[in-house]
N, CA, C and O atoms as CSV, one atom per row, in Angstrom:
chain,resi,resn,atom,element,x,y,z
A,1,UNK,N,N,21.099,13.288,1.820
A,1,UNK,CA,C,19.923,13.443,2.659
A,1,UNK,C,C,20.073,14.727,3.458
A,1,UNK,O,O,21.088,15.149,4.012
A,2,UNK,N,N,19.211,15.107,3.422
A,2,UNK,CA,C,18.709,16.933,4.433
A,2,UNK,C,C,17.811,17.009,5.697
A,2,UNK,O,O,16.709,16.468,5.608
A,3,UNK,N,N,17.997,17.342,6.339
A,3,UNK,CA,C,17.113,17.732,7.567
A,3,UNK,C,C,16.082,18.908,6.623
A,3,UNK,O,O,16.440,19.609,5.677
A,4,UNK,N,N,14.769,18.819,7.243
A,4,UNK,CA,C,14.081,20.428,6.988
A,4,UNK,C,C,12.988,20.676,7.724
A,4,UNK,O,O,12.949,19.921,8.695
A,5,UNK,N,N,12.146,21.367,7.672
A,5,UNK,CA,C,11.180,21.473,8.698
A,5,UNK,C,C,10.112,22.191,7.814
A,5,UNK,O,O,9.584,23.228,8.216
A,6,UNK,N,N,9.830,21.693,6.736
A,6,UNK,CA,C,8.968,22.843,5.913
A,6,UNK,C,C,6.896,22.102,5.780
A,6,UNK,O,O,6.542,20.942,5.569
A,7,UNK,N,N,6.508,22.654,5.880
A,7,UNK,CA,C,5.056,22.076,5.956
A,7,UNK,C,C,4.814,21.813,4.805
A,7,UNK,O,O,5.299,22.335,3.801
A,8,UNK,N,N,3.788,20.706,4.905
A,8,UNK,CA,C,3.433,19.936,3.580
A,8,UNK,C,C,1.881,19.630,3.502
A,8,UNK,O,O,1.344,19.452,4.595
A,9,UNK,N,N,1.099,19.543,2.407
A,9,UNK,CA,C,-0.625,19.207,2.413
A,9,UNK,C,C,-0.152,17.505,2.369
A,9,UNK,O,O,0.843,17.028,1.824
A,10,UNK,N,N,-1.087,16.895,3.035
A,10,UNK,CA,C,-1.049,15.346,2.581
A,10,UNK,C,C,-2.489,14.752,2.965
A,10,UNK,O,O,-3.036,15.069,4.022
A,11,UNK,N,N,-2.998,13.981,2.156
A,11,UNK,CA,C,-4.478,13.630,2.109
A,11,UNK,C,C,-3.833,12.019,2.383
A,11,UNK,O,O,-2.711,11.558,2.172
A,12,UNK,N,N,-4.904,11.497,2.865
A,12,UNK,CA,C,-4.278,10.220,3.286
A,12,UNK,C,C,-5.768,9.339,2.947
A,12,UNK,O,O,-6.852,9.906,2.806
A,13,UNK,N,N,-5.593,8.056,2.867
A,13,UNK,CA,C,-6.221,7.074,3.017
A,13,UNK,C,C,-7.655,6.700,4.132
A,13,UNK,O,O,-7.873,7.595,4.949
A,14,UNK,N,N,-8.242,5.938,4.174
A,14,UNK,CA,C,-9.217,6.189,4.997
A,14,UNK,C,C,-8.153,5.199,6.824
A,14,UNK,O,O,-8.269,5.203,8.050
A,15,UNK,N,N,-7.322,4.603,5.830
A,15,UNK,CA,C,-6.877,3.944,7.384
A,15,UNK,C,C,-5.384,5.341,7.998
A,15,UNK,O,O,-4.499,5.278,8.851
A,16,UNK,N,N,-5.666,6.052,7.347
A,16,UNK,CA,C,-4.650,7.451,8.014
A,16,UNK,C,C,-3.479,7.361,7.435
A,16,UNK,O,O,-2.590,8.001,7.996
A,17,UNK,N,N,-3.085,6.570,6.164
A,17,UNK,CA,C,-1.863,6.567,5.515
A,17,UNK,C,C,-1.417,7.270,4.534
A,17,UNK,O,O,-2.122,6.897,3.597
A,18,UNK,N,N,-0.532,8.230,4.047
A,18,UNK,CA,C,-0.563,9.006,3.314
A,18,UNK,C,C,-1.078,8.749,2.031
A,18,UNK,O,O,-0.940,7.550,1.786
A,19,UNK,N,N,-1.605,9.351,1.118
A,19,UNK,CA,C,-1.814,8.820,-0.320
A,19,UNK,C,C,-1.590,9.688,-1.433
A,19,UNK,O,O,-1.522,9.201,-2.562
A,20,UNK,N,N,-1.426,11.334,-1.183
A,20,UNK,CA,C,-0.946,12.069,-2.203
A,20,UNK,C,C,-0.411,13.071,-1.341
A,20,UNK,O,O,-1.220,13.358,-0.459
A,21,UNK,N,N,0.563,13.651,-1.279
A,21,UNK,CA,C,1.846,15.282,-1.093
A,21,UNK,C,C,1.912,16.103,-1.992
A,21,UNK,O,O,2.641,16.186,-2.981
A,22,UNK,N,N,0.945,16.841,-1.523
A,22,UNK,CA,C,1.278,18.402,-1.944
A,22,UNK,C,C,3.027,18.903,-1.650
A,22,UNK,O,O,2.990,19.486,-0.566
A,23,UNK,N,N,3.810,18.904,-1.930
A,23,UNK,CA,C,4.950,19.424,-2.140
A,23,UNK,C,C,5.119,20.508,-3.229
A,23,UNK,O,O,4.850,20.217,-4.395
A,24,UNK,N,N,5.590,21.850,-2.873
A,24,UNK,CA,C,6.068,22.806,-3.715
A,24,UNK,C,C,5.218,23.450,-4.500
A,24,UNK,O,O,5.515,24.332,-5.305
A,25,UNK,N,N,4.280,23.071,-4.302
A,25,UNK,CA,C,2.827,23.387,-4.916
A,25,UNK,C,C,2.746,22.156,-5.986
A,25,UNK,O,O,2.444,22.454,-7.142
A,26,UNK,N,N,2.861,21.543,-5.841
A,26,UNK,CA,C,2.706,20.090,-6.935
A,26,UNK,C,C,2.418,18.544,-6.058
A,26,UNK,O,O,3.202,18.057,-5.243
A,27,UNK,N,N,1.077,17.951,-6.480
A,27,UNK,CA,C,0.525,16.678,-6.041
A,27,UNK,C,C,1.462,15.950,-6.506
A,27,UNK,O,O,1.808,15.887,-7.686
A,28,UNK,N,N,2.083,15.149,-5.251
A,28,UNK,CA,C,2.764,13.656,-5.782
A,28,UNK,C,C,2.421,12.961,-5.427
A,28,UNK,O,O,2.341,13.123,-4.210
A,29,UNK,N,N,1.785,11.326,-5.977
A,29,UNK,CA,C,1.456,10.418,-5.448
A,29,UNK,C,C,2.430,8.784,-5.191
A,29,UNK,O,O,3.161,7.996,-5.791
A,30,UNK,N,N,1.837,9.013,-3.964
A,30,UNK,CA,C,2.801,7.659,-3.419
A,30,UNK,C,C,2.884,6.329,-4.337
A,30,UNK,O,O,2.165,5.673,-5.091
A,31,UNK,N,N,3.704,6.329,-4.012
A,31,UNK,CA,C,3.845,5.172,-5.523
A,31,UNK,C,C,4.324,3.450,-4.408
A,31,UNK,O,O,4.449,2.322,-4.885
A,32,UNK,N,N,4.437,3.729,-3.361
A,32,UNK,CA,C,4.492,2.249,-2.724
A,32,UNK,C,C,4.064,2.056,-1.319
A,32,UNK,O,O,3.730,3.095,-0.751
A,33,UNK,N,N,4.011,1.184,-0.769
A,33,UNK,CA,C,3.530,1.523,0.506
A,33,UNK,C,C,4.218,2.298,1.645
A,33,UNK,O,O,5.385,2.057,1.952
A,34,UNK,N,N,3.406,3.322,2.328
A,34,UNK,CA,C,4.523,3.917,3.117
A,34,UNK,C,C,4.749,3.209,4.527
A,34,UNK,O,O,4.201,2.239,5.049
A,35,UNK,N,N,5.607,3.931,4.878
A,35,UNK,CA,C,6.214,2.880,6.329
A,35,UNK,C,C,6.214,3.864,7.143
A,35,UNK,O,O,6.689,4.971,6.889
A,36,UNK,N,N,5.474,3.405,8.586
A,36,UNK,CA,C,5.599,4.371,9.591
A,36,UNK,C,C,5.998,4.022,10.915
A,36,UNK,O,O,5.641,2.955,11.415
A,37,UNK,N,N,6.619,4.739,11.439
A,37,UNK,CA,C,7.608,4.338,12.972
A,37,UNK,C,C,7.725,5.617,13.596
A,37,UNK,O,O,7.585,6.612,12.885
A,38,UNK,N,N,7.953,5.742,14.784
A,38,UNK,CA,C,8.178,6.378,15.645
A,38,UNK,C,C,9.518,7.085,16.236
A,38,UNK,O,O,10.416,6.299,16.539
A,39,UNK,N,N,9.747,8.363,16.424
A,39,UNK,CA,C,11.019,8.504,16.842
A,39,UNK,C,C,11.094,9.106,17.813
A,39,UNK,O,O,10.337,10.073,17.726
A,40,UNK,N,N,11.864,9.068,19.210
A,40,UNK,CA,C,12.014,10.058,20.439
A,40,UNK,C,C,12.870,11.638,19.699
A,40,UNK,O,O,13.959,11.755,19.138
A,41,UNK,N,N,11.756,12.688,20.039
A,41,UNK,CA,C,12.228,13.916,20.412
A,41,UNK,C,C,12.446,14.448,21.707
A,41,UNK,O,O,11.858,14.218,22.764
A,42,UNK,N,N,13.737,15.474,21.346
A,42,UNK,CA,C,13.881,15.908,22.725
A,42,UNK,C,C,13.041,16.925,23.044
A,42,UNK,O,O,12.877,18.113,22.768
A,43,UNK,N,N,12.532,16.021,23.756
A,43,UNK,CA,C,10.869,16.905,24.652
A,43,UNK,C,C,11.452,18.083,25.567
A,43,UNK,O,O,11.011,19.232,25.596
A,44,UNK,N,N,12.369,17.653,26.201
A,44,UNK,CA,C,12.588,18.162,27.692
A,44,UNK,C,C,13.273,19.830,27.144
A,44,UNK,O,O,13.256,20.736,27.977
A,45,UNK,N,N,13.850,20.112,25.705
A,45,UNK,CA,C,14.739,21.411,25.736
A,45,UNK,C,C,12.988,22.443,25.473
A,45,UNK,O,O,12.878,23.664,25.587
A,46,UNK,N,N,11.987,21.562,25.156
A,46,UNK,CA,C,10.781,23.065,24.883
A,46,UNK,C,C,9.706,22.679,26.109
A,46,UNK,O,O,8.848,23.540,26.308
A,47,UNK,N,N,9.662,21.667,26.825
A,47,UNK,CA,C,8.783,21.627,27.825
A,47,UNK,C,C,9.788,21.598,28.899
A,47,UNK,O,O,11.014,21.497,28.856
A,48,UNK,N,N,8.848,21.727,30.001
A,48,UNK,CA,C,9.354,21.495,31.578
A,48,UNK,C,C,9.079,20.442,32.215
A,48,UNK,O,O,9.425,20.231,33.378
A,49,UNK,N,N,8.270,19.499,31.337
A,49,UNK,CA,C,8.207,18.323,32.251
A,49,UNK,C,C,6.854,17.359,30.750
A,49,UNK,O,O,6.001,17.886,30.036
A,50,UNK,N,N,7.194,16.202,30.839
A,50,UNK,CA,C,5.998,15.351,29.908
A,50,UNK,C,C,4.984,15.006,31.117
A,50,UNK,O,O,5.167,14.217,32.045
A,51,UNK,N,N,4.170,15.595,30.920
A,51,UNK,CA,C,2.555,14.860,31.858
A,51,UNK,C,C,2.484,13.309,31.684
A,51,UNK,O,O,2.775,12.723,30.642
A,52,UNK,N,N,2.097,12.772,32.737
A,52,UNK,CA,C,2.053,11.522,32.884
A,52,UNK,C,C,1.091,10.942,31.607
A,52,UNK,O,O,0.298,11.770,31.159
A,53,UNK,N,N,1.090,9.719,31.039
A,53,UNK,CA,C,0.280,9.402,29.977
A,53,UNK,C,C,0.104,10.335,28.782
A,53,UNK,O,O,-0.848,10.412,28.005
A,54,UNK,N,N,1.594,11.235,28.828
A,54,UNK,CA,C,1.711,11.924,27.214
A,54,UNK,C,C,2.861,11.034,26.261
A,54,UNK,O,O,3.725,10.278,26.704
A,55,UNK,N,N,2.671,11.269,25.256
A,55,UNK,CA,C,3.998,9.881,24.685
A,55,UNK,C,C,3.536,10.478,23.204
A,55,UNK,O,O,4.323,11.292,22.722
A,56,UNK,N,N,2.597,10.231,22.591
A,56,UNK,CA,C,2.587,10.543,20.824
A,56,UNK,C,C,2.447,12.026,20.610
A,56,UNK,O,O,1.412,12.625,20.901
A,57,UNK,N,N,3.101,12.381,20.293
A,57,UNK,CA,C,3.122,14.314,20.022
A,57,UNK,C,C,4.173,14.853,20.822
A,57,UNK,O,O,5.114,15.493,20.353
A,58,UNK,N,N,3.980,14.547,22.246
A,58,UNK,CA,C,5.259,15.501,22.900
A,58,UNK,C,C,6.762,14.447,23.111
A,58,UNK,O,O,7.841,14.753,22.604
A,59,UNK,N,N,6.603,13.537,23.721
A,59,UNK,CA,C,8.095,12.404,23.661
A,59,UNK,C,C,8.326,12.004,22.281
A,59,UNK,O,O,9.358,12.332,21.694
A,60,UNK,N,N,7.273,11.206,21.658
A,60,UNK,CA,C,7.654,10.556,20.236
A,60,UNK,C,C,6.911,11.523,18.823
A,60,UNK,O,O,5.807,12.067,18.843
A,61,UNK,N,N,7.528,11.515,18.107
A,61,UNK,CA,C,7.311,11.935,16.675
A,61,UNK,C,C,6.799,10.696,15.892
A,61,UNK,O,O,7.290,9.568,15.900
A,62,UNK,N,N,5.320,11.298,14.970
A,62,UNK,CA,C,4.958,9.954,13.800
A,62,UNK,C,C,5.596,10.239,12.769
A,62,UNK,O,O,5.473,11.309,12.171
A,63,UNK,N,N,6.703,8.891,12.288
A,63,UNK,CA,C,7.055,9.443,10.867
A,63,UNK,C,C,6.924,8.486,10.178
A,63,UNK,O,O,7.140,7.320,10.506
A,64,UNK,N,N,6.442,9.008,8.839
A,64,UNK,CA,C,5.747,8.321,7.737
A,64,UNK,C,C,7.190,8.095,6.374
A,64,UNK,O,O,7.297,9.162,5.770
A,65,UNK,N,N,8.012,7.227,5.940
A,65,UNK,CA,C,8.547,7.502,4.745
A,65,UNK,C,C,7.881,7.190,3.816
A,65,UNK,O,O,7.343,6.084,3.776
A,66,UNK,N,N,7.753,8.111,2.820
A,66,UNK,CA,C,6.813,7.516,1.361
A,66,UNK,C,C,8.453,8.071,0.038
A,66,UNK,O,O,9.395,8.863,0.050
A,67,UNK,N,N,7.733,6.784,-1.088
A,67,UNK,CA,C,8.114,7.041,-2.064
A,67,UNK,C,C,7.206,8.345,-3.295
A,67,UNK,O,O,6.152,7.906,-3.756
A,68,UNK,N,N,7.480,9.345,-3.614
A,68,UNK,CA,C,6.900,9.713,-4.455
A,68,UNK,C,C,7.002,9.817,-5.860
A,68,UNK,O,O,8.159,9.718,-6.268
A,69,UNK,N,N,5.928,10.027,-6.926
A,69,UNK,CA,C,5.847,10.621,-8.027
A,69,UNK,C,C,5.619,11.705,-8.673
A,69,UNK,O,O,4.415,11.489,-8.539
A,70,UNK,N,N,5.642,12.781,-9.316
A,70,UNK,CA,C,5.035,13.997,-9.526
A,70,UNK,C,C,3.111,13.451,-10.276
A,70,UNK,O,O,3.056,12.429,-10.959
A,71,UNK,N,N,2.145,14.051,-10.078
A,71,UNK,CA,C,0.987,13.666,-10.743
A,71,UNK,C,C,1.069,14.312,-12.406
A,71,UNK,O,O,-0.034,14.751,-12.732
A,72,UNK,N,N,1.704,14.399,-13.065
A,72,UNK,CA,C,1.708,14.321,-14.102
A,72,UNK,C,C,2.042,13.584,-15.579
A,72,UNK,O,O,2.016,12.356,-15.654
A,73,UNK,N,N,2.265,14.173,-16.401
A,73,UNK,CA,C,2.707,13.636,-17.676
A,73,UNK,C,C,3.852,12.862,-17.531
A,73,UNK,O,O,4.832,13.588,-17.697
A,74,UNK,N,N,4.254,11.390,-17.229
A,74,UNK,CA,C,4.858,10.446,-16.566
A,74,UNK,C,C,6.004,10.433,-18.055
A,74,UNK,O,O,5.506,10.414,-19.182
A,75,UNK,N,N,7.640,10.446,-17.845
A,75,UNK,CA,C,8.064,10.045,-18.881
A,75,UNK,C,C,9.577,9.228,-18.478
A,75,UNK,O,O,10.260,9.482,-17.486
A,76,UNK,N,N,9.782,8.526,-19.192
A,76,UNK,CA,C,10.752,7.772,-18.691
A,76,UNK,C,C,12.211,8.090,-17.655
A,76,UNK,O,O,12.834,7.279,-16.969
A,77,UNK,N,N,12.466,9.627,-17.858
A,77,UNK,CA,C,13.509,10.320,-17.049
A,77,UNK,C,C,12.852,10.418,-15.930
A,77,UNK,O,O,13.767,10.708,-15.159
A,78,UNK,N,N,11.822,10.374,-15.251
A,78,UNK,CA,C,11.042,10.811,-14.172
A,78,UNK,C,C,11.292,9.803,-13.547
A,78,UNK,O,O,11.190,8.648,-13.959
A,79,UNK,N,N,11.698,10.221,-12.330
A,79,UNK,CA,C,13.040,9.503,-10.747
A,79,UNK,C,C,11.544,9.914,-9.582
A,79,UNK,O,O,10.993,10.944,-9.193
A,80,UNK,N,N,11.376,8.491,-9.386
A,80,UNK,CA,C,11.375,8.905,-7.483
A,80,UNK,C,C,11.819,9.451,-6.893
A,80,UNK,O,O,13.035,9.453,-7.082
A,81,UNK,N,N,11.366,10.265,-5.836
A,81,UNK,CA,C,11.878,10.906,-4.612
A,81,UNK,C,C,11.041,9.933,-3.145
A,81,UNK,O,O,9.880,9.610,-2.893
A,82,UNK,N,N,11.841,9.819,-2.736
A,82,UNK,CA,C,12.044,9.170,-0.914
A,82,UNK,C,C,11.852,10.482,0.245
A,82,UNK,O,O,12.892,10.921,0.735
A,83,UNK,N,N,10.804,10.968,0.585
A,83,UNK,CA,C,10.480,12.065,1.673
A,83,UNK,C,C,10.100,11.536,3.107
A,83,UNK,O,O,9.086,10.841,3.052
A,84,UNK,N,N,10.587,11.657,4.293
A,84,UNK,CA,C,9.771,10.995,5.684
A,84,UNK,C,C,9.385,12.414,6.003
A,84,UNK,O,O,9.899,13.532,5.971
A,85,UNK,N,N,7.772,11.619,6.459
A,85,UNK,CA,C,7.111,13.301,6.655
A,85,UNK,C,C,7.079,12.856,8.189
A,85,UNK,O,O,7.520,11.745,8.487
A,86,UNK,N,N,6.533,13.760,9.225
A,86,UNK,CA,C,6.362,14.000,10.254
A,86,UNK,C,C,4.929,14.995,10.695
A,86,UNK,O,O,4.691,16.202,10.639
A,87,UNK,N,N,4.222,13.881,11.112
A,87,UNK,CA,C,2.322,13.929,11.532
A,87,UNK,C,C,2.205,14.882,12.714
A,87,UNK,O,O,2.760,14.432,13.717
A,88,UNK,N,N,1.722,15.895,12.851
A,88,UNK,CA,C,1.688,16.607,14.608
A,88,UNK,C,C,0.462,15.652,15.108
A,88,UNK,O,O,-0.289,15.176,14.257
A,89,UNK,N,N,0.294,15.414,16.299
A,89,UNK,CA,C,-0.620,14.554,16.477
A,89,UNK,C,C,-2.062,15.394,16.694
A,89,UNK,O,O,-3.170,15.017,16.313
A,90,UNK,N,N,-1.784,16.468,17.313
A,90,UNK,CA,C,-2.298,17.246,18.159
A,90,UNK,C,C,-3.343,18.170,16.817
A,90,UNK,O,O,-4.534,18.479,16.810
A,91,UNK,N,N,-2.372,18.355,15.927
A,91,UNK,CA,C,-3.358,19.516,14.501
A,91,UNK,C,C,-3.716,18.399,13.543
A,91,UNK,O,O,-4.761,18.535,12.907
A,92,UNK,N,N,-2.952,17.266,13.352
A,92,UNK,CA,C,-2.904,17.039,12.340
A,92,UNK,C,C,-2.357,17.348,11.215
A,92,UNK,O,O,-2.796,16.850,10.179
A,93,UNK,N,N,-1.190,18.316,11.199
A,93,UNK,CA,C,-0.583,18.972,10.222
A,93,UNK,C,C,0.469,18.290,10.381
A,93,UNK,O,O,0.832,17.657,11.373
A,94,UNK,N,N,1.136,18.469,9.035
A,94,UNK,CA,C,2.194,17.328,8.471
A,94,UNK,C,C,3.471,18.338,7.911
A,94,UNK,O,O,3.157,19.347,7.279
A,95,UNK,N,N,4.717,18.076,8.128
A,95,UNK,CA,C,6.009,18.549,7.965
A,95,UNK,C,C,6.875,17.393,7.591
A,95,UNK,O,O,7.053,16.260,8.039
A,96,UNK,N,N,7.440,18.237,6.411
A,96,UNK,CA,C,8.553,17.460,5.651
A,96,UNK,C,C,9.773,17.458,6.758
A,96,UNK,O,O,10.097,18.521,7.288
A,97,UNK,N,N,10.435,16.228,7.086
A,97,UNK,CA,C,11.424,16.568,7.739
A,97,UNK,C,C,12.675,15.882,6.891
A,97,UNK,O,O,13.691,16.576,6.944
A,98,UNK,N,N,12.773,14.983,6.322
A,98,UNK,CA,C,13.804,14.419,4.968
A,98,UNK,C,C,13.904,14.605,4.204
A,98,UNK,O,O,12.928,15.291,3.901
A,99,UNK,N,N,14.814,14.441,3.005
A,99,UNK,CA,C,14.972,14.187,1.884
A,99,UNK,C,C,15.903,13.503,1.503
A,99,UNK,O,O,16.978,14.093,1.398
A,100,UNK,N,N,15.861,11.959,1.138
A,100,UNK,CA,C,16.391,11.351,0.701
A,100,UNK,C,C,16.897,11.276,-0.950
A,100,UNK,O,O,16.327,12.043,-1.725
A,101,UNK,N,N,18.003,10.323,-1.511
A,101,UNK,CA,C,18.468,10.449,-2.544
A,101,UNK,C,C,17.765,10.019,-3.505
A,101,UNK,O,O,17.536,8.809,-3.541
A,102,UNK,N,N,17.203,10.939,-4.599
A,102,UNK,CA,C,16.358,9.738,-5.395
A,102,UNK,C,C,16.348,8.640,-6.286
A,102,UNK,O,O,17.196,8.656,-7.177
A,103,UNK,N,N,15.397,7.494,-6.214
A,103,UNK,CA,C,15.925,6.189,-7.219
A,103,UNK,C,C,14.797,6.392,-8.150
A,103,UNK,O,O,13.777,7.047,-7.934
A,104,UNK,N,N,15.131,5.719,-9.250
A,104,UNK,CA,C,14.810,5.017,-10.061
A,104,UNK,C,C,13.078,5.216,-9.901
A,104,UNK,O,O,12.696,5.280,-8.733
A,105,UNK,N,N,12.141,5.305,-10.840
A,105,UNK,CA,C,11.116,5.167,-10.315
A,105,UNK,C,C,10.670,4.001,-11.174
A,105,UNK,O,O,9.466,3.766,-11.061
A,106,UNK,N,N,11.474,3.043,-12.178
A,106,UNK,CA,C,11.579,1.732,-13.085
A,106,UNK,C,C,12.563,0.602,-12.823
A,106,UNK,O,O,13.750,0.859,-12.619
A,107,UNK,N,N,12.346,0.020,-12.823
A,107,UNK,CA,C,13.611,-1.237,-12.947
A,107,UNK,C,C,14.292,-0.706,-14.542
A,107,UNK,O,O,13.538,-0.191,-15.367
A,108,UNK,N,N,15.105,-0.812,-14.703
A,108,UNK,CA,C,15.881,-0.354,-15.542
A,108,UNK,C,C,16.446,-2.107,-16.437
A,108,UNK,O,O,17.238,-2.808,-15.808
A,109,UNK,N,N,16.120,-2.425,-17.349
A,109,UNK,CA,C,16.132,-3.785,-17.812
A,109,UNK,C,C,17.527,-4.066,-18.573
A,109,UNK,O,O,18.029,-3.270,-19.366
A,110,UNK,N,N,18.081,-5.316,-18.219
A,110,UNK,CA,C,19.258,-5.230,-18.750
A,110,UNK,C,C,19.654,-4.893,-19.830
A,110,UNK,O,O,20.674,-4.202,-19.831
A,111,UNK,N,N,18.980,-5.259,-21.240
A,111,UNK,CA,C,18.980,-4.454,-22.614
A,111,UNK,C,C,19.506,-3.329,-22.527
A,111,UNK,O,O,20.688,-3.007,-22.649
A,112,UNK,N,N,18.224,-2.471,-22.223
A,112,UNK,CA,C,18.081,-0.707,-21.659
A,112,UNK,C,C,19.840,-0.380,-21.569
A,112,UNK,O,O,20.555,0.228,-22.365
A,113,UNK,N,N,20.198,-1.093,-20.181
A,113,UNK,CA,C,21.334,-0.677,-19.897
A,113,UNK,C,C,22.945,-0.286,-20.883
A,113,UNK,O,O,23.971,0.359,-20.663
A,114,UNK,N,N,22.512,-0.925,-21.765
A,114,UNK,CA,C,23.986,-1.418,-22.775
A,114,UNK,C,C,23.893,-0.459,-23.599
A,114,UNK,O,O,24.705,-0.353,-24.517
């Protein structure tokens, strides 16, 4: 897994959930439901103070983990990738901040295996 900070296109759902990532110049679509939670940034090293009733954008970060797929010609070597993006609240612009290890994007059946 990687830290990064690189910007990303993401079109989302009508309830604000991601639904396809532009990554690298290539649409991937989410392939499961994504999960979103909150994380404290340190506010205080780029501001001088959080205004009373600020909390989503400047104290906490939205982060979204999705599973992805590439949108193309699907073939059995083709692996998921695991990305948590990070929502600005304020633009609306979205930054890759993970990269997780990738799995499987099949159950792999015991047969298969042998």
């Amino acid at each position: 897994m990687g830290l990064f900070s690189e910007s990303v296109d993401v079109d989302c759902t009508d309830l604000g959930q991601p639904r396809t990532v532009h990554w690298k110049g290539h649409p991937c679509t989410v392939i499961n439901e994504p999960v979103r939670w909150y994380e404290r940034r340190q506010w205080w090293i780029e501001e001088s103070r959080a205004p009373l009733g600020s909390g989503a954008g400047l104290v906490d970060h939205e982060i979204w983990r999705v599973q992805l797929e590439p949108q193309q010609e699907q073939t059995p070597a083709t692996q998921a990738i695991t990305l948590d993006l990070v929502r600005h609240v304020g633009s609306g612009r979205w930054r890759l901040l993970r990269i997780h290890a990738a799995a499987p994007a099949h159950a792999v059946e015991p047969d298969e295996a042998a």
